[in-house]
C-alpha positions in Angstrom: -42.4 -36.7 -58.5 -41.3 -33.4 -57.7 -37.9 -32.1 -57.0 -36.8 -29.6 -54.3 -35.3 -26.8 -56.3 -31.3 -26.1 -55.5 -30.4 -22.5 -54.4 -28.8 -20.3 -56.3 -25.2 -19.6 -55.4 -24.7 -16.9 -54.1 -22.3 -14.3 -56.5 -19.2 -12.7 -55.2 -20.7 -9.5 -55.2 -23.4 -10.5 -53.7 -21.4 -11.4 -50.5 -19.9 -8.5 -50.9 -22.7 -6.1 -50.4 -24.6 -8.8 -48.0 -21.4 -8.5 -45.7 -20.7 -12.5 -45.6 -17.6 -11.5 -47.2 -15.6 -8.6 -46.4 -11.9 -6.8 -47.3 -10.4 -5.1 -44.7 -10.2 -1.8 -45.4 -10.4 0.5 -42.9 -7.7 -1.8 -40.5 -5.6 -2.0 -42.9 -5.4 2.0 -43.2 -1.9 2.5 -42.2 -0.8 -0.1 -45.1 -2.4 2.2 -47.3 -1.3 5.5 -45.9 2.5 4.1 -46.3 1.8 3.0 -50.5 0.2 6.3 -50.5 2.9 8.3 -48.7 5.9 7.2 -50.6 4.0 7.8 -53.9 3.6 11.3 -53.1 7.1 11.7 -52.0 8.2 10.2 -55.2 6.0 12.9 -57.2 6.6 15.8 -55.6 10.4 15.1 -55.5 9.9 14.4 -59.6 8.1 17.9 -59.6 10.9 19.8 -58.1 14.0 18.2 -59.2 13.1 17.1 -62.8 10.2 19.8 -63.2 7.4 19.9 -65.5 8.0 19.4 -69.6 5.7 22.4 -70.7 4.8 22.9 -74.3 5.4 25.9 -76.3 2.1 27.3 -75.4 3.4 28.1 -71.4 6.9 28.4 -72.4 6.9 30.4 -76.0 8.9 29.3 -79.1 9.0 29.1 -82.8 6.8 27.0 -85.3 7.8 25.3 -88.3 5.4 23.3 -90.6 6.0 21.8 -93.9 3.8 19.2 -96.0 5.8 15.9 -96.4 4.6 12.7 -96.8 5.0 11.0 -93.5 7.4 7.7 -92.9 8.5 6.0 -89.7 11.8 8.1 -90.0 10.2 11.7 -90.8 10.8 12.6 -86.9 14.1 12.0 -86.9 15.2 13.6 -90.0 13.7 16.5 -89.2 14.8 16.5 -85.9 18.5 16.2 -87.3 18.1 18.6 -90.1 16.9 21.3 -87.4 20.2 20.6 -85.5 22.5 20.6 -88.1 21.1 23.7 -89.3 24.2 25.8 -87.6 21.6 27.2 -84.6 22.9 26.3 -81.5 20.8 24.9 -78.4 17.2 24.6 -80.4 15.4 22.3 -77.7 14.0 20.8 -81.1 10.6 19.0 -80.9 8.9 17.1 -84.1 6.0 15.8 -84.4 3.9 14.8 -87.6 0.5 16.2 -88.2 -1.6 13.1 -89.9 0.3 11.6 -92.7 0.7 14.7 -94.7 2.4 17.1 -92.3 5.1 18.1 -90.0 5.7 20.1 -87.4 9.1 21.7 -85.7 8.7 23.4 -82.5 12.1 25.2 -81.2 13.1 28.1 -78.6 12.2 31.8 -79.8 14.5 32.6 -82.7 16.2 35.3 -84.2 15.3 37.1 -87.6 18.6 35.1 -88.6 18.3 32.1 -87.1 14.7 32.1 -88.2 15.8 31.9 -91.8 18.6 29.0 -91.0 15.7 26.5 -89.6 13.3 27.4 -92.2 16.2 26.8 -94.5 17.5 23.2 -93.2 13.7 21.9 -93.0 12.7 23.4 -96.6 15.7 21.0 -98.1 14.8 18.4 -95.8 11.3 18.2 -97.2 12.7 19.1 -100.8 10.2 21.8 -101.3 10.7 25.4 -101.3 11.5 27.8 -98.7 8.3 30.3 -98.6 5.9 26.7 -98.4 7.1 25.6 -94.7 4.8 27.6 -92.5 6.3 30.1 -88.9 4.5 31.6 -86.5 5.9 32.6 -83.3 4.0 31.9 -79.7 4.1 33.8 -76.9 4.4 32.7 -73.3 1.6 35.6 -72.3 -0.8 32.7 -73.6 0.2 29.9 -71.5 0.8 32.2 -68.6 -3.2 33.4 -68.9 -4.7 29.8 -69.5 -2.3 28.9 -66.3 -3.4 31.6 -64.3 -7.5 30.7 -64.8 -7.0 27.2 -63.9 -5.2 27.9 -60.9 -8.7 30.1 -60.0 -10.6 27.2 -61.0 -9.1 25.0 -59.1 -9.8 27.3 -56.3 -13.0 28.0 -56.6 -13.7 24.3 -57.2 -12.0 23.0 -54.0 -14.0 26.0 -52.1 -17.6 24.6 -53.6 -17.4 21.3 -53.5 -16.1 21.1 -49.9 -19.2 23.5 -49.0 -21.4 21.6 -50.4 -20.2 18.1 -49.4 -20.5 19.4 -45.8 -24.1 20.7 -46.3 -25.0 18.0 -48.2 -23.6 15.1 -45.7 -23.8 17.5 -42.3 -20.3 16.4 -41.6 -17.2 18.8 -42.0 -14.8 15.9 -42.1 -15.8 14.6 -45.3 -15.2 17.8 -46.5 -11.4 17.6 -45.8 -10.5 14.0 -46.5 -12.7 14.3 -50.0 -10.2 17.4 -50.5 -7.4 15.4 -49.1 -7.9 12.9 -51.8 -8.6 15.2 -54.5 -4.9 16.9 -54.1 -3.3 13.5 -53.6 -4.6 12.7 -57.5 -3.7 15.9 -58.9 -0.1 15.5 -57.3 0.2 12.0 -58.2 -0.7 13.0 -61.8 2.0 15.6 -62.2 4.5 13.5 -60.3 3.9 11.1 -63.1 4.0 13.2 -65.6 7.2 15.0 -64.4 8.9 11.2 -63.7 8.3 10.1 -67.5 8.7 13.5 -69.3 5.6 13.5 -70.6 4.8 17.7 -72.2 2.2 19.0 -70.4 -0.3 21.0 -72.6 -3.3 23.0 -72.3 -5.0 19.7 -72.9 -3.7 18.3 -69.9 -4.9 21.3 -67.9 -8.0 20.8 -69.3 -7.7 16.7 -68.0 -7.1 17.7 -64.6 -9.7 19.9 -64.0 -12.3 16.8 -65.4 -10.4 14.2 -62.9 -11.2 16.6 -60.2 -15.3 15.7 -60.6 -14.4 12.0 -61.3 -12.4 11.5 -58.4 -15.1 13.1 -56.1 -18.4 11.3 -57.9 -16.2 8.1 -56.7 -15.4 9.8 -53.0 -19.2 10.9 -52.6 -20.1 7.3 -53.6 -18.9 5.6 -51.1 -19.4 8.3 -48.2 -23.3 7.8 -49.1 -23.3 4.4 -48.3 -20.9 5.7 -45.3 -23.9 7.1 -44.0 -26.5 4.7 -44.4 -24.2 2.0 -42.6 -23.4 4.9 -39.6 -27.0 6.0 -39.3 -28.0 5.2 -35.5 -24.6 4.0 -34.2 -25.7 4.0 -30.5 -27.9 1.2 -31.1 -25.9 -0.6 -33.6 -23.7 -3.5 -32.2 -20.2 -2.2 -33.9 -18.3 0.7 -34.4 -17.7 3.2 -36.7 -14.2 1.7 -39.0 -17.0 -1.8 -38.6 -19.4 0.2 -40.6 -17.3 2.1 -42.9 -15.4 -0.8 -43.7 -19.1 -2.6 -44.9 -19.7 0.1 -47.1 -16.4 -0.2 -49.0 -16.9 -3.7 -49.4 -21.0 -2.9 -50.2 -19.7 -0.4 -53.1 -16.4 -1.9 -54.1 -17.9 -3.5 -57.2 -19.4 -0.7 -58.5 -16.6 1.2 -58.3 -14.5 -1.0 -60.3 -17.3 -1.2 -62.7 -17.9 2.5 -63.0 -13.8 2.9 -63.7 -13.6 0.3 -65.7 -16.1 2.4 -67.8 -15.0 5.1 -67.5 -11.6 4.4 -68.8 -12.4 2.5 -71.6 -13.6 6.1 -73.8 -10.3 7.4 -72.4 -8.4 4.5 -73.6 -9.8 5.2 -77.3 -8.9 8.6 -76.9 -5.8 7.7 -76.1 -5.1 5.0 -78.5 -6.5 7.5 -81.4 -3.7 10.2 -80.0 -1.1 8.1 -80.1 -2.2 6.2 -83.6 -3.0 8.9 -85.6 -1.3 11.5 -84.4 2.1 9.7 -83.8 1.5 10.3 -79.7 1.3 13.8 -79.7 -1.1 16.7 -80.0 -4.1 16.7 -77.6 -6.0 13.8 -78.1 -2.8 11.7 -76.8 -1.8 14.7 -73.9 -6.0 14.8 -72.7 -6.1 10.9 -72.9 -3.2 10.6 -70.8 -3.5 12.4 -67.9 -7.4 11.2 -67.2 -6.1 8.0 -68.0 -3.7 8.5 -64.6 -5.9 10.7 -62.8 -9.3 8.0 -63.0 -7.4 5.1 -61.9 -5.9 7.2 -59.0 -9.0 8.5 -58.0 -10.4 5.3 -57.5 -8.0 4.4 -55.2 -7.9 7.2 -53.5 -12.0 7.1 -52.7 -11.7 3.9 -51.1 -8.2 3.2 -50.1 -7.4 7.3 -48.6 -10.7 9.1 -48.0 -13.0 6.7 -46.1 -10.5 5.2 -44.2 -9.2 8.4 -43.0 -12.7 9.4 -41.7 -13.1 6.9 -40.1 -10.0 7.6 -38.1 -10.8 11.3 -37.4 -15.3 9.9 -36.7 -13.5 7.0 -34.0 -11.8 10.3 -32.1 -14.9 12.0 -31.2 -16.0 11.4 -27.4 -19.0 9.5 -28.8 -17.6 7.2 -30.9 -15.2 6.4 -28.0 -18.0 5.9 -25.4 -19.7 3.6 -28.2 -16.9 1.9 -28.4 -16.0 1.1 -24.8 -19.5 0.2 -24.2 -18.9 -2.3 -26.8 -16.0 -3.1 -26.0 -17.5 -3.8 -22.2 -20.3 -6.3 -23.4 -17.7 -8.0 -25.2 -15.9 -8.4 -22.4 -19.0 -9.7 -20.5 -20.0 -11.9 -22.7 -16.5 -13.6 -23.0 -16.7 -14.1 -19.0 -20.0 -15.8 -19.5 -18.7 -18.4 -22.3 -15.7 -19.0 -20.3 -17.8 -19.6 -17.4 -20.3 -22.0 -18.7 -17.0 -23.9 -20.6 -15.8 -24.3 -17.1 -18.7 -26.2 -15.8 -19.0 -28.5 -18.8 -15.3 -29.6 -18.4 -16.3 -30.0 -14.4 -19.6 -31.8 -15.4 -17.9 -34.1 -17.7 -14.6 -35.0 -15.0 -17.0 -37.1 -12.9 -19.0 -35.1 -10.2 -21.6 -36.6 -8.0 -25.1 -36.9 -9.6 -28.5 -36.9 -7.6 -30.2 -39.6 -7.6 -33.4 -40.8 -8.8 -36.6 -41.1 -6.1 -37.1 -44.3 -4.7 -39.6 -46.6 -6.5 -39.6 -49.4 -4.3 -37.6 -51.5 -6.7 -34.1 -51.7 -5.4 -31.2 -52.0 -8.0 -28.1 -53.9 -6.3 -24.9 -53.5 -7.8 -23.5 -57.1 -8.7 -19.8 -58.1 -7.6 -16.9 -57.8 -9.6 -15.6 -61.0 -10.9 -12.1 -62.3 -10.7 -10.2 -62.7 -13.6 -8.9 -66.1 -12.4 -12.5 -67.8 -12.0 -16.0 -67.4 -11.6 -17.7 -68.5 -8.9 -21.2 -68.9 -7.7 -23.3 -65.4 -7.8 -23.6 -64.7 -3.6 -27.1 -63.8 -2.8 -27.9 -60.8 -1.2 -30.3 -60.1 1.8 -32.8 -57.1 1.0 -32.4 -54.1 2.9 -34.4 -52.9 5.7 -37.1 -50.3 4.4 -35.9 -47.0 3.7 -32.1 -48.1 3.4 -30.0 -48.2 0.9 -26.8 -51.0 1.6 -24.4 -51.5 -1.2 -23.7 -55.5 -1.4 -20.1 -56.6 0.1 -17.5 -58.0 -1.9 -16.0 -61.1 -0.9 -12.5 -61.6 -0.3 -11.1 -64.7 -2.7 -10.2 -66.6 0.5 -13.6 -66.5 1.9 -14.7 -68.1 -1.4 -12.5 -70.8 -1.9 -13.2 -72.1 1.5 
C-alpha cells in the first residue's frame, strides 16, 4: 500500500521571494519618509546645538599616564585628584589602560599647571612624580586626519554614483543610493552628538567602512529592482508593483546579511568596552558601525528603493504604462459587473425556452384545495400542434 507523499510547507521566506506573501513597501513610502524625516531633524538639531564630543586628537590637550593597579573606583579618583589639583576648568577625561594603567587627558597646560596635575595624579597613584608619563597633542593632527576624510568622502560619493549609473544605466539610482548614504552618516553623528559619545579617529575610520556597507545593501536590492522591471511594457503591473516584489524577494537576506554583519562588530564592541573600560578604539570603531549597519539597512529598503520608484512612476512611460493598466482594469471590472448582472436576472425568474415537441404532451395537473380532495378531472387532449394548459375548476362547479 502506498501512501501519497504530503507537501512540504512552504517557508516564510519562501513566500516571500515566490510573491504569495508580500510587505508593502513601496505604498507605504510616505510612512517611511516621515520616521525618516523626523530622525534627521532630531540629528542634525543634536549636531548643531550640542555639537560633536571630539577627542584630544582634533581638539589638542595634555596627557597624563601613570601605572596603578586598576579598581572599579580608579576613574573617579583620578578624575577628582585632577580637579582638586588647584587648575581651574581642566575638561578632565580618565580612562584606564588594561588593568595596569591610567590615563588623564585635560586642556593644553601651562609649564605650571603642568607640574600641578602631574603632582595631584603622582600622589594619587602613590608613586613618584618623574614615573607618570606627559606628552602634549596638537590639534594640527586631528585637523590633517579631518581634512583627508572629508576628500575621501568626496571622492567616494563621486565614484560610486558613476559607477552605479554605468553599471545599472539609470541616473536615479545614483541619487537615491547617495540620498541614503548621507542619511546614515547624518544619523550616525546625530547619535553620536545626542548621547555624547567622543568621536575619535576611529570613528572616522567607522564611517568611511559604513559608507560601502550601506551601498553593498542599496545595490542589492536595486539588482533585483532590475530584474523585476525588465520589460515593463509587457508586464501586467507597474513599476512601485515590481519594486515592491523585490524588497520583499531580498528582505531575508538582508536581515541575514546584517545580522552577520553585526555580530563581529558586536565583539568588537563588547571587547572595547570590557577590556578597555569603554574607551579607546576598539569601543569608539565598534560603535559607530554598530549605528551606521543597522541604519544602512533600513535605509536600502525603507528610503532608497522606495524613492526610485517614486521618481521611475514620473517618467511619461511609466505613466502611459500605468493608465493603460489602469484602463484594462477598468474594462475588465465592466465585464464582471456585467456578467453579475445577468446571473442575478437569470436567477429572479425570466422566461425560459422551451424544449421541442416530442409528441408526448405534459399537462400540468390542478391545484388541490386545502379543504378536500376531489376526484382528478380528466382532461381532453389537444388538437395537434397545440399546446392548451388544463382549466381549473371553480370549488362550486365541483361540489355540484
Amino acid at each position: 500500500m502506498t501512501t501519497n507523499p504530503q507537501p512540504r510547507r512552504q517557508t516564510f521566506a519562501h513566500r516571500l521571494y515566490t510573491g504569495d506573501f508580500e510587505f508593502e513597501f513601496v505604498n507605504n513610502r510616505n510612512r517611511w519618509y516621515t520616521i525618516s524625516a523626523i530622525v534627521l531633524l532630531i540629528s542634525v538639531l543634536a549636531i548643531a546645538f550640542r555639537g560633536l564630543n571630539l577627542s584630544i586628537e582634533f581638539e589638542g590637550g595634555s596627557v597624563f599616564q601613570a601605572p596603578v593597579q586598576v579598581s572599579s573606583s580608579t576613574i573617579d579618583d583620578f578624575a577628582r585628584a585632577a580637579a582638586d589639583s588647584g587648575v581651574p576648568d581642566l575638561g578632565v577625561q580618565v580612562n584606564t589602560i588594561g588593568d595596569q594603567s591610567v590615563r588623564v587627558q585635560t586642556r593644553s597646560l601651562e609649564t605650571a599647571e603642568v607640574t600641578q596635575v602631574r603632582q595631584a595624579i603622582a600622589e594619587q597613584a602613590g608613586i613618584a612624580h618623574d614615573d607618570v608619563a606627559y606628552s602634549l597633542v596638537g590639534p594640527s593632527w586631528g585637523q590633517q586626519i579631518t581634512q583627508q576624510a572629508l576628500i575621501a568622502l568626496v571622492v567616494f560619493l563621486v565614484l560610486v554614483g558613476l559607477l552605479i549609473a554605468v553599471y545599472f544605466r539609470e541616473w536615479k539610482m545614483s541619487v537615491t543610493a547617495l540620498i541614503a548614504l548621507l542619511h546614515d552618516l547624518i544619523v550616525t553623528l546625530g547619535l553620536y552628538a545626542l548621547v555624547g559619545f567622543t568621536v575619535s579617529p576611529a570613528t572616522m575610520i567607522a564611517l568611511l567602512t559604513i559608507l560601502g556597507y550601506s551601498l553593498y545593501d542599496t545595490v542589492v536590492v536595486f539588482d533585483m529592482g532590475r530584474v523585476q522591471t525588465r520589460d515593463m511594457k509587457n508586464q501586467s503591473r507597474t513599476y512601485s508593483q515590481a519594486a515592491n516584489a523585490a524588497i520583499n524577494q531580498v528582505l531575508v537576506r538582508s536581515i541575514n546579511t546584517t545580522i552577520i554583519a553585526v555580530l563581529p562588530v558586536l565583539a568588537i564592541l563588547v571587547a572595547g568596552v570590557m577590556v578597555l573600560g569603554g574607551e579607546g578604539p576598539l569601543a569608539d570603531l565598534g560603535l559607530a558601525m554598530l549605528i551606521g549597519m543597522i541604519s544602512g539597512a533600513y535605509s536600502s529598503i525603507f528610503l532608497a528603493t522606495p524613492m526610485l520608484a517614486q521618481m521611475r512612476e514620473r517618467e511619461p512611460e511609466m505613466r502611459t504604462h500605468r493608465a493603460s493598466l489602469e484602463k484594462g482594469s477598468r474594462k475588465t471590472r465592466a465585464k464582471v459587473t456585467a456578467v453579475a448582472t445577468t446571473s442575478e436576472v437569470s436567477a429572479a425568474g425570466m422566461p425560459t425556452v422551451a424544449a421541442p415537441s416530442t409528441g408526448v404532451l405534459d399537462y400540468a395537473q390542478p391545484e388541490a384545495d386545502d379543504a378536500s380532495v376531489d376526484e382528478p378531472t380528466t382532461m381532453m387532449p389537444p388538437p395537434s400542434g397545440q399546446r392548451v394548459q388544463p382549466t381549473k375548476s371553480t370549488r362550486s362547479a365541483r361540489k355540484k
